[in-house]
VOKOL-854522 format. One line per 2 residues: number of its first residue (from 1); their letters; for each residue z negated, x, y of C-alpha. Coordinates in Angstrom, 2 decimals, always signed. Layout:
<rs>
NUM> a> Z X Y | ...
</rs>
This chain:
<rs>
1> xx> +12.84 -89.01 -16.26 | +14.17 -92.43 -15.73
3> xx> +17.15 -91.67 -13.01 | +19.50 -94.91 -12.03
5> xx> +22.74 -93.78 -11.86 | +24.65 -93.79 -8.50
7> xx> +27.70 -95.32 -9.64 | +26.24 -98.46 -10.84
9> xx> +25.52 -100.68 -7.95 | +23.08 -102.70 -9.51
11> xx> +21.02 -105.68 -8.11 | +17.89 -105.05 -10.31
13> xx> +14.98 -105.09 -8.12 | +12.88 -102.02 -8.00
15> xx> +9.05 -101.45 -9.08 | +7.96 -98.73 -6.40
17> xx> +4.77 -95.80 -7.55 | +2.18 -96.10 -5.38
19> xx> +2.22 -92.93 -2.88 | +0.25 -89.78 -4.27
21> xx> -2.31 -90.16 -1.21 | -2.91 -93.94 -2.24
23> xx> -6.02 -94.96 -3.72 | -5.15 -97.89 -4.63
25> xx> -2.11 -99.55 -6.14 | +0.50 -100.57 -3.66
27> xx> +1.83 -104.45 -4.22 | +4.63 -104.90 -5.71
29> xx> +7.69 -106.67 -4.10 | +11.68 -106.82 -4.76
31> xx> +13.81 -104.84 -2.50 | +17.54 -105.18 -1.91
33> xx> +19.01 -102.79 -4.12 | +21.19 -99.92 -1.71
35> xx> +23.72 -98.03 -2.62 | +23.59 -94.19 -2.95
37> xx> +26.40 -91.88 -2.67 | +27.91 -91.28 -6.75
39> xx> +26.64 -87.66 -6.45 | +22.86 -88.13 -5.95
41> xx> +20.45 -89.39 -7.99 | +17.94 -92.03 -7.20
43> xx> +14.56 -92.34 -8.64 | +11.18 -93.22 -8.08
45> xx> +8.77 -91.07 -6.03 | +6.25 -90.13 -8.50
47> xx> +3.58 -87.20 -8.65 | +5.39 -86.24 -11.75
49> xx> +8.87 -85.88 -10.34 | +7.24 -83.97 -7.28
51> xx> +5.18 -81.25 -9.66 | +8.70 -80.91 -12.07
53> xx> +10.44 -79.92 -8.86 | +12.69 -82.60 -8.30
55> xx> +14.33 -81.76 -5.07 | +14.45 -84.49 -2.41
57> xx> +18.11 -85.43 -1.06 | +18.91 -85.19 +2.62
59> xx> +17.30 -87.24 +4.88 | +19.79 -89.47 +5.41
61> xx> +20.43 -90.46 +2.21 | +16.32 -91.08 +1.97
63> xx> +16.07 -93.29 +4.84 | +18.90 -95.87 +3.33
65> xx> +16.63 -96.18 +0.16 | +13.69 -99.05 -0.35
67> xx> +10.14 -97.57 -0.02 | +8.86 -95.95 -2.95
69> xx> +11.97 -94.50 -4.11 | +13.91 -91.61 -3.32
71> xx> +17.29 -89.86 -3.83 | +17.54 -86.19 -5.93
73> xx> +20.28 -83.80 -5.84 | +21.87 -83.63 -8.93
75> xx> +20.66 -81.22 -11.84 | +22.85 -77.94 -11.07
77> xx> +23.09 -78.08 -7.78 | +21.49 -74.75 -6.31
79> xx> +18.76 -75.35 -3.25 | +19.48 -75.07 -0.16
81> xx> +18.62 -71.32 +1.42 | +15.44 -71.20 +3.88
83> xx> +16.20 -68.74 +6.74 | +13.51 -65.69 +7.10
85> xx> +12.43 -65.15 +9.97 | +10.59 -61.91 +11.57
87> xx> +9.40 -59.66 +9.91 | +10.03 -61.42 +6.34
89> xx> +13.95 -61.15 +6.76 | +15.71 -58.30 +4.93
91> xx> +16.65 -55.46 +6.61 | +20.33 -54.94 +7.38
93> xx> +22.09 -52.24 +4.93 | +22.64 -50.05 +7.53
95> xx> +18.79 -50.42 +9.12 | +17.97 -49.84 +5.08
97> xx> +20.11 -47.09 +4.46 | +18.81 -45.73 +8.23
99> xx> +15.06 -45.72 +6.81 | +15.66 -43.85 +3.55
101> xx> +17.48 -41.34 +5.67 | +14.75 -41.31 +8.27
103> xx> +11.98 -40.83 +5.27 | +13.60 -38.02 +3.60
105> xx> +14.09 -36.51 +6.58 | +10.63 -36.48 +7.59
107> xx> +9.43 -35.52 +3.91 | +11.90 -32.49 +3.99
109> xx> +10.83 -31.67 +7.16 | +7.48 -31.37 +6.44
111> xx> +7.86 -29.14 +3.72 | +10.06 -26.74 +5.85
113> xx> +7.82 -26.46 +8.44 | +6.01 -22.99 +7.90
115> xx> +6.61 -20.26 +5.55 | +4.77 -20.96 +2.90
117> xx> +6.69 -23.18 +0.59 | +3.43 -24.34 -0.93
119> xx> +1.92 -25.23 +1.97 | +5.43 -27.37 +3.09
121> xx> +4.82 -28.73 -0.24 | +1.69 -29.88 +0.06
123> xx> +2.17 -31.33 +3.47 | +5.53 -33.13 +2.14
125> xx> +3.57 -34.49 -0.34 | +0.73 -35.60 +1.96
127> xx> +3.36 -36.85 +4.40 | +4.83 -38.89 +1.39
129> xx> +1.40 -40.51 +0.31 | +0.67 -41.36 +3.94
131> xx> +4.51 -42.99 +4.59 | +3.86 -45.03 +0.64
133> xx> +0.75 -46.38 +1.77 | +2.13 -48.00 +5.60
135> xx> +5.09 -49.13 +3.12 | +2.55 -50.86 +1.15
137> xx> +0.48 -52.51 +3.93 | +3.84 -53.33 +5.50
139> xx> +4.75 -55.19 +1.87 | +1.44 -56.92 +1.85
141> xx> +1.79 -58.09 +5.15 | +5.04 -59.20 +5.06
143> xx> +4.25 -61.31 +1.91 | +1.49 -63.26 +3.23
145> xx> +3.93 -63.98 +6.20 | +6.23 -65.35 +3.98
147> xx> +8.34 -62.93 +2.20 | +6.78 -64.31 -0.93
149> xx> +7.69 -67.74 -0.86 | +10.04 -69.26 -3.46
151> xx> +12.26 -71.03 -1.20 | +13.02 -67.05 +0.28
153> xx> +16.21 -66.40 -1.33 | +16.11 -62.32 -1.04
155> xx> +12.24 -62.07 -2.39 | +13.26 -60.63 -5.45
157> xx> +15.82 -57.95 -3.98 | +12.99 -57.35 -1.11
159> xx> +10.23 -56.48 -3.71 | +12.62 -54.51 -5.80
161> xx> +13.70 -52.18 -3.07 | +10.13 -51.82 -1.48
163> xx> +8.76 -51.31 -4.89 | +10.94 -48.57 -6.04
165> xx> +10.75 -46.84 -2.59 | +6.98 -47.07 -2.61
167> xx> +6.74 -45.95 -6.23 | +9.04 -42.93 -5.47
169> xx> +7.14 -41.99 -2.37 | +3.65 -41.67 -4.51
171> xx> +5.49 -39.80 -7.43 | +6.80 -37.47 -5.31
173> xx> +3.47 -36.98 -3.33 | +1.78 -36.40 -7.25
175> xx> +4.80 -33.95 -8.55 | +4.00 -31.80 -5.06
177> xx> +0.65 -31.77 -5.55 | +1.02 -30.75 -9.21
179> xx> +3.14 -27.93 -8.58 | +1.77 -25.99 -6.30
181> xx> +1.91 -22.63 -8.89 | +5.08 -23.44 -9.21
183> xx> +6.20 -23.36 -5.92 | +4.23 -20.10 -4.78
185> xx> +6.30 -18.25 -7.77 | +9.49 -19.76 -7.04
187> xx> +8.93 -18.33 -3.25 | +7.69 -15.28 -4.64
189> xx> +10.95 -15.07 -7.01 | +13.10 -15.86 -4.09
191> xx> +11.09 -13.25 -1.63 | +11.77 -10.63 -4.43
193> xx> +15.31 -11.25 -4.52 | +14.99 -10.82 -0.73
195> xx> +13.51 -7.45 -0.64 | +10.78 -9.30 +1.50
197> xx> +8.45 -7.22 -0.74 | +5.00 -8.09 +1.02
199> xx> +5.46 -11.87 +1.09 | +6.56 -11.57 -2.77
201> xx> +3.59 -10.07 -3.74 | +1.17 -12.65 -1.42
203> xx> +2.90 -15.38 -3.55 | +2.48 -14.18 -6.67
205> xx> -1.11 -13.93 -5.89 | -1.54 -17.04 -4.40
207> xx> +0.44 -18.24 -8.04 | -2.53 -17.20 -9.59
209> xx> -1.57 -13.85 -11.04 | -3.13 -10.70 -11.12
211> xx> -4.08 -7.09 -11.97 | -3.65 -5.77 -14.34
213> xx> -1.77 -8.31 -16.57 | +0.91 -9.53 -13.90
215> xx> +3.99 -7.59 -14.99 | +5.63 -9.91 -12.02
217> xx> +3.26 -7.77 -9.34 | +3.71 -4.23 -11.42
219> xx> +7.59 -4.92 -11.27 | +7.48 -5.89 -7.36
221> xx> +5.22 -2.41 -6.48 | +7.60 -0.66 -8.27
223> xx> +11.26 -2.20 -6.87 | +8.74 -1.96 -3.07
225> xx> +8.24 +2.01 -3.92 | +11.73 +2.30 -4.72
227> xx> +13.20 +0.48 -1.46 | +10.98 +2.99 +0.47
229> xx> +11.83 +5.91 -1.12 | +15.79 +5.57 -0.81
231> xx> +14.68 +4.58 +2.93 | +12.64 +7.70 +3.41
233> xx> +9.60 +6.52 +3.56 | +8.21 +9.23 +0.80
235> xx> +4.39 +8.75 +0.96 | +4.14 +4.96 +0.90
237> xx> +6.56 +4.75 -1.54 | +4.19 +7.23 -3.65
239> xx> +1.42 +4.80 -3.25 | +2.82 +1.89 -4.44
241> xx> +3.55 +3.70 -7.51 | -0.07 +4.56 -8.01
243> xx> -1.01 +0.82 -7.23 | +1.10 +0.40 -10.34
245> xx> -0.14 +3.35 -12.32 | -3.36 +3.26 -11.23
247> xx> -4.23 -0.55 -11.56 | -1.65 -2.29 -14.16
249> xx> -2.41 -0.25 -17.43 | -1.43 -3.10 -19.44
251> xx> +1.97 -3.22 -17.94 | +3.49 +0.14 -20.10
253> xx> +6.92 -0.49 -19.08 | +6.31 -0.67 -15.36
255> xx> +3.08 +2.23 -15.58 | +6.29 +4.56 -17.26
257> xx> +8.72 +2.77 -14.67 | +6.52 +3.82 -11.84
259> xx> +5.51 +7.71 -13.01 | +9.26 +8.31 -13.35
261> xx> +9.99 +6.88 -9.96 | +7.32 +8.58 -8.25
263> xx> +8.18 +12.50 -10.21 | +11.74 +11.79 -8.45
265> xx> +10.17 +10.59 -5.06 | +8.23 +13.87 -4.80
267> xx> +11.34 +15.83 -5.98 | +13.30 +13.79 -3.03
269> xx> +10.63 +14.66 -0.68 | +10.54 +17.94 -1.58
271> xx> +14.64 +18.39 -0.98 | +14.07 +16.21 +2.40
273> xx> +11.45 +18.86 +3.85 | +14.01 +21.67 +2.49
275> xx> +16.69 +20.82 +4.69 | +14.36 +20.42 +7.62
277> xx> +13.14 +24.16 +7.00 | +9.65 +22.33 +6.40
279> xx> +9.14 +24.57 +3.60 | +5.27 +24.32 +3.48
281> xx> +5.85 +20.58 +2.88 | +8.43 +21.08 +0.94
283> xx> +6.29 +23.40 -1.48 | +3.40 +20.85 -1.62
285> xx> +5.24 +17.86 -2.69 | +7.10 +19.80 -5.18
287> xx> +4.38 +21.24 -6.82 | +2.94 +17.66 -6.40
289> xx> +5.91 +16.44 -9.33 | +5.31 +19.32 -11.08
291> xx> +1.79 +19.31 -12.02 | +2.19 +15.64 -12.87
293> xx> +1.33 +14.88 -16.44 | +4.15 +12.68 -16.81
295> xx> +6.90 +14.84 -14.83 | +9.58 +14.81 -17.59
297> xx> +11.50 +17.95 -18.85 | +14.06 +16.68 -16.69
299> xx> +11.75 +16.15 -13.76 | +10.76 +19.91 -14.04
301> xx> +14.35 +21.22 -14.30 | +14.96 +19.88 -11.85
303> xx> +11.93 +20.53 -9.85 | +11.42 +23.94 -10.74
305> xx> +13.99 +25.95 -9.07 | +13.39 +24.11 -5.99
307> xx> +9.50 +25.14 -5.79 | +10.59 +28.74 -6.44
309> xx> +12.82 +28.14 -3.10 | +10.36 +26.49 -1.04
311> xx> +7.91 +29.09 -1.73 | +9.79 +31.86 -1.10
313> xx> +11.26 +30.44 +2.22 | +7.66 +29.84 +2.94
315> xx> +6.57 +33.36 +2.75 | +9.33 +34.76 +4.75
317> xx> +8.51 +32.00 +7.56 | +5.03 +32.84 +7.50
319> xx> +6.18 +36.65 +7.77 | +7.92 +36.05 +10.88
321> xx> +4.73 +34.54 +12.26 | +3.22 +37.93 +10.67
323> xx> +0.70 +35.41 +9.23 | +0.28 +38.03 +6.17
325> xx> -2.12 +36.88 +3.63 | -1.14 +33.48 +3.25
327> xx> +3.01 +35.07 +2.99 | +1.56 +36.97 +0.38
329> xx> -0.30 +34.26 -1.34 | +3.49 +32.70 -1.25
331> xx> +5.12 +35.28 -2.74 | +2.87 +36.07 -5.44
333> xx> +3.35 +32.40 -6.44 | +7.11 +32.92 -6.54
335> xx> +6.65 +36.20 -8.84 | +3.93 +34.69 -11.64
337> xx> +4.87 +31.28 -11.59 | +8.90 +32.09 -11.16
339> xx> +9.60 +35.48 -12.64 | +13.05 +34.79 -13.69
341> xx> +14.31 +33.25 -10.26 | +16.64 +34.58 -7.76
343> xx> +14.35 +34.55 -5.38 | +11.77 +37.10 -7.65
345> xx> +13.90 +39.55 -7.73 | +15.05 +39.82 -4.35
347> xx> +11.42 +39.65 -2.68 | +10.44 +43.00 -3.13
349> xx> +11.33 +44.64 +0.55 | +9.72 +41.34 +1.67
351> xx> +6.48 +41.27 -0.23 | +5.78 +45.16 +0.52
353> xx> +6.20 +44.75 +4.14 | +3.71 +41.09 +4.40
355> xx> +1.36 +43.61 +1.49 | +1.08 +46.07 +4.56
357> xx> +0.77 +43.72 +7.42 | -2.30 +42.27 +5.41
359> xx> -3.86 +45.24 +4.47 | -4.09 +46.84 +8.47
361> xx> -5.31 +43.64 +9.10 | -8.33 +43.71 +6.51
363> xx> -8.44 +47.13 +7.73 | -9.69 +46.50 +11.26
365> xx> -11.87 +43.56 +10.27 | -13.83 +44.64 +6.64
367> xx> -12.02 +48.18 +5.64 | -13.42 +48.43 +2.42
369> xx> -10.87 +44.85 +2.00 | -8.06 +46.51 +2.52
371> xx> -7.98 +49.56 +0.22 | -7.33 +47.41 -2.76
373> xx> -4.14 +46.27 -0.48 | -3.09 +49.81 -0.17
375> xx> -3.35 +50.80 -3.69 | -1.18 +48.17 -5.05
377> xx> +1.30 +48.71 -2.40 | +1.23 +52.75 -3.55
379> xx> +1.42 +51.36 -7.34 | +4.00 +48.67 -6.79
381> xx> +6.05 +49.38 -4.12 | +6.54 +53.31 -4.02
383> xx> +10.17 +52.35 -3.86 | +9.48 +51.03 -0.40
385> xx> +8.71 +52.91 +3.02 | +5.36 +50.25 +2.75
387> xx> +4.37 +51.69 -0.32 | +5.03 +55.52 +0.85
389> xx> +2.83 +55.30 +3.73 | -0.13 +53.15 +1.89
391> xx> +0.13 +56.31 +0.02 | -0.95 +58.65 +2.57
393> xx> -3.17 +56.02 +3.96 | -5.59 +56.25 +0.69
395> xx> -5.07 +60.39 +0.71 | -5.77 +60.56 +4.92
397> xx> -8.84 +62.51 +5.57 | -11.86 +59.67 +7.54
399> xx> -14.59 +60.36 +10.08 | -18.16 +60.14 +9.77
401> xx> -20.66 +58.59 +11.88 | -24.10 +58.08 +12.19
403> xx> -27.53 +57.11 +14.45 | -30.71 +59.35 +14.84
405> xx> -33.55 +56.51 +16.04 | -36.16 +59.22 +16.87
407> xx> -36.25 +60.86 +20.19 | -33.52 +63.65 +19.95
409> xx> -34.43 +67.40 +21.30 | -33.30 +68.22 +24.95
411> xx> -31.56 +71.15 +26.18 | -34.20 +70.77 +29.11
413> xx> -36.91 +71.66 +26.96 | -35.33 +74.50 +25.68
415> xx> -33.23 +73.09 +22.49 | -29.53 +73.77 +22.49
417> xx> -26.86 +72.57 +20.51 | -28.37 +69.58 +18.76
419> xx> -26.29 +68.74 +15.47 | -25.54 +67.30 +12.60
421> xx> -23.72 +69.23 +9.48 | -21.99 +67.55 +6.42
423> xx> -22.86 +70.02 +3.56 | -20.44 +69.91 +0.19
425> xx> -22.39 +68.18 -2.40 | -24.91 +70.33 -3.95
427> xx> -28.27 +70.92 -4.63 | -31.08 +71.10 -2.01
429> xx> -33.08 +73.45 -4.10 | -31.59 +76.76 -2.66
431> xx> -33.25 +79.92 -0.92 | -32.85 +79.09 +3.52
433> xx> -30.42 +82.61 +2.92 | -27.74 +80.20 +0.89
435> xx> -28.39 +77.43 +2.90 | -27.43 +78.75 +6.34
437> xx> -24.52 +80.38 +4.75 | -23.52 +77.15 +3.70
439> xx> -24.30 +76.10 +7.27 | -22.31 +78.56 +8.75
441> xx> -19.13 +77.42 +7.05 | -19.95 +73.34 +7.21
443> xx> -18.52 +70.50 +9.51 | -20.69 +70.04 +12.09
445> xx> -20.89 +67.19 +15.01 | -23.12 +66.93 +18.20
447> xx> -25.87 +64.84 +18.57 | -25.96 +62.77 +22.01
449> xx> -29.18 +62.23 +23.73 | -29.00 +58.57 +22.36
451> xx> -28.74 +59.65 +18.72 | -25.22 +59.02 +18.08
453> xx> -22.67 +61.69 +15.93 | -19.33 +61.62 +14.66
455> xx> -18.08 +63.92 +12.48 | -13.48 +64.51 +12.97
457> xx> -11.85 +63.36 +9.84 | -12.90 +64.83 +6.48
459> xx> -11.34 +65.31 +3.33 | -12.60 +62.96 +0.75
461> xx> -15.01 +63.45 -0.74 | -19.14 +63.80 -1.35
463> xx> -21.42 +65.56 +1.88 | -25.09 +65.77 +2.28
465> xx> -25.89 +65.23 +5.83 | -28.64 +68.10 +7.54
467> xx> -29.74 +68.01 +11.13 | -31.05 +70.67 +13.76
469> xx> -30.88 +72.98 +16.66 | -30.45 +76.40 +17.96
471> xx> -32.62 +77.85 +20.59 | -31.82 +80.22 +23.37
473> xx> -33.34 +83.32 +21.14 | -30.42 +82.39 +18.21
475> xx> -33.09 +81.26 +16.13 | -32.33 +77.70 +14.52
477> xx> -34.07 +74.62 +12.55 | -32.58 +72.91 +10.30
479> xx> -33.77 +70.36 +7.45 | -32.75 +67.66 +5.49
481> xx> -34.57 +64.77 +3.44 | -34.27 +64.67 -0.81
483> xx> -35.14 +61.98 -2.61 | -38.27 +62.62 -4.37
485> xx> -39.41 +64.52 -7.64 | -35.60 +65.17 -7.59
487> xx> -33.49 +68.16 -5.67 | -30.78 +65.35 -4.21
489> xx> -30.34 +64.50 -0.32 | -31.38 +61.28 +0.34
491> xx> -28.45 +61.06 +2.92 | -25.12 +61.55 +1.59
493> xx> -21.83 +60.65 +2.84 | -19.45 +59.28 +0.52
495> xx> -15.97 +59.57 +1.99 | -12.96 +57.59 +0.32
497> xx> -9.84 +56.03 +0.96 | -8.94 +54.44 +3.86
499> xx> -12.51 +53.80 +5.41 | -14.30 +55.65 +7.68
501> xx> -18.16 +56.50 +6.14 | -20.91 +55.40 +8.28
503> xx> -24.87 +56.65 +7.65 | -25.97 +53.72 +9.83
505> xx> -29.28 +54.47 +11.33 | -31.16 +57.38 +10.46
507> xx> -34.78 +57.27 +10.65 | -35.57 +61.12 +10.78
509> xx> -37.36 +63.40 +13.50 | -36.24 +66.90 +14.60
511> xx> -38.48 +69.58 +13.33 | -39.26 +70.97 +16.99
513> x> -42.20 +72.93 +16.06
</rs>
């Protein structure tokens, strides 16, 4: 660079370069030589010093200098600052530090909008792409406006900060979208600790895990059936055990976690029902831990005594409703399956007097039901006024009764006292001498006109049933039926315990002739 210095006032006449638009070479002529202030630097105006970035002095300095020449700023001396304008010109700090604020704020609100921290997630992160691309058009736009030209002071602290934001706006957008897993079992962690037991369990899933190798759902059934249980809520808790049991196999520690819990939620139930005299309840859900596989020796000690309670408080409430048969169903449970408990051996009056009240009941609706009733109360419970009068019950003596379907002789046509005798067991093949003796001495009932008899009460025992009339002469005519090739009645009244005996109908005429 050949630069004339300012301090040397010389007369030398000047050679100007012809101007870069010139095609042509420009004449040359001597110019006055001017003086130039001694900090500035005059030389000629060439291409070269133009491309090198020479930097022009002020204009007044230029317009005292001869054509074709011009006056630099000395080497050092920084350039002169170009104002921005619109929408190239930095932000102020505070409209800077106003728009991070404002961005964040939008980004976190996003993500807390809704319950699902996924879904806020993925929104935040969409809201984050969407706010890093406007930054970017915004950057493009505001660099073909100007924001990119050198003689723009702040371009490199502009790009910087709107690079960085921009960059952190899409990594953030990437990281939410990565971590969606993530942020369903962080929820569902946070929901556990919560006892918000529902929404836990909805996140894990929604994490990705499952039955039956989740030990993350198993452990969030169980800690659900366990809130419910200490709340009362006895049957649902039971059923998230079984989700547990029933469903997580692979999970040992929460399958054993959840049989344990549910033994002691049956055994809680069962002491709930107790104390609200609910002692059919109460009996179910015990014996519900106790025939449990898994109910522990601890779970039956603890159980046991408290099913021998409920079932003996059962019977005696069922008593009082005189609701018989199922009190003694009760107590018989308390006497096999608890022999050794209180309550065994202090049932006895009890059972004998639900033993009778089921056994008149049988009585009147199938007799031949209730004798078995009887007999054990007359075996079992002599001790007892129950047992005493089963016992004369069985010895009583019992009617018979009967039908005749053929027409039955009149007294208007000369046939009087039309009856049926009950003969001691014997055989038919005797002389009509024995057998009217026999008559004389028998039970006897009358025949109505429609065929029906009943014989008074009998002692037990075996009868053979014979049928007739007298006339008005004293003659009579009797018979009977045998079963054939043999000399046994064919109608024979069996008389036991309890029951009355009943021939049913007879199909037989009266010998009238």
């Amino acid at each position: 660079m050949n630069t004339i210095s300012s301090s040397s006032q010389s007369e030398e006449s000047l050679t100007p370069q012809p101007p870069v638009d010139d095609l042509v070479e420009a004449p040359t002529q001597k110019v006055p030589a001017i003086s130039a202030p001694q900090d500035v630097a005059v030389m000629p105006l060439t291409i070269a010093n133009l491309v090198n970035g020479i930097v022009p002095a002020p204009a007044s300095v230029q317009a005292n200098l001869p054509v074709g020449t011009y006056a630099s700023m000395p080497t050092g001396t920084p350039l002169p600052a170009s104002s921005s304008k619109g929408i190239t010109r930095p932000l102020p700090l505070w409209a800077f530090i106003l728009g991070i604020i404002a961005i964040i704020g939008g980004i976190i609100t996003a993500f807390a909008t809704g319950s699902d921290w996924a879904a806020g997630d993925l929104t935040a992160a969409i809201v984050a792409a969407s706010i890093a691309v406007v930054l970017t058009l915004v950057l493009i736009v505001r660099s073909i406006a100007g924001m990119a030209a050198r003689s723009n002071p702040h371009r490199l602290r502009q790009y910087i900060s709107a690079g960085l934001i921009i960059l952190v706006l899409f990594a953030s957008s990437g990281t939410g979208l990565l971590i969606q897993n993530s942020m369903h079992s962080v929820q569902a962690h946070y929901m556990e600790g919560q006892k918000q037991w529902e929404g836990a369990i909805k996140q894990y899933e929604l994490g990705g895990e499952k039955a039956p190798s989740s030990s993350d759902l198993a452990r969030t059934y169980n800690e659900w059936g366990e809130d419910l249980s200490q709340k009362g809520i006895y049957g649902i808790a039971i059923s998230r055990f079984d989700i547990v049991i029933n469903e997580y196999a692979s999970q040992q520690t929460q399958v054993d976690h959840a049989q344990q819990s549910e033994s002691h939620a049956y055994i809680e139930w069962g002491k709930h029902d107790l104390k609200q005299h609910d002692y059919m309840a109460a009996a179910s859900h015990l014996d519900m831990a106790l025939n449990q596989t898994y109910c522990s020796a601890e779970c039956r000690g603890e159980a046991t005594p408290l099913t021998s309670t409920a079932y003996y408080n059962k019977a005696k409430f069922l008593l009082g409703l005189k609701e018989y048969q199922e009190s003694v169903k009760a107590f018989e449970v308390v006497q096999s399956r608890f022999p050794q408990s209180p309550e065994a051996q202090q049932q006895h009056p009890d059972m004998s007097t639900a033993l009778l009240g089921e056994g008149k009941q049988a009585k009147d609706i199938v007799c031949s039901d209730a004798v078995p009733i009887y007999q054990e109360l007359a075996e079992k419970f002599a001790d007892t006024p129950e047992g005493r009068e089963a016992k004369m019950a069985l010895s009583a003596p019992q009617p018979v009764v009967g039908h005749f379907i053929p027409d039955i002789p009149k007294a208007s046509d000369g046939y009087l006292d039309v009856q049926a005798a009950l003969i001691p067991d014997q055989s038919s093949d005797i002389s009509d001498t024995e057998f009217y003796a026999q008559l004389d001495n028998a039970p006897t009932a009358l025949v109505d006109s429609n065929g029906d008899f009943t014989f008074k009460p009998l002692k037990q025992g075996t009868y053979d049933l014979v049928w007739g009339f007298s006339r008005p002469d004293g003659s009579r005519t009797y018979t009977s039926t045998s079963i054939k090739n043999t000399n046994q009645y064919l109608y024979v009244a069996q008389i036991g315990p309890l029951c009355s005996f009943n021939f049913g109908e007879i199909n037989e005429k009266f010998l009238t002739s």
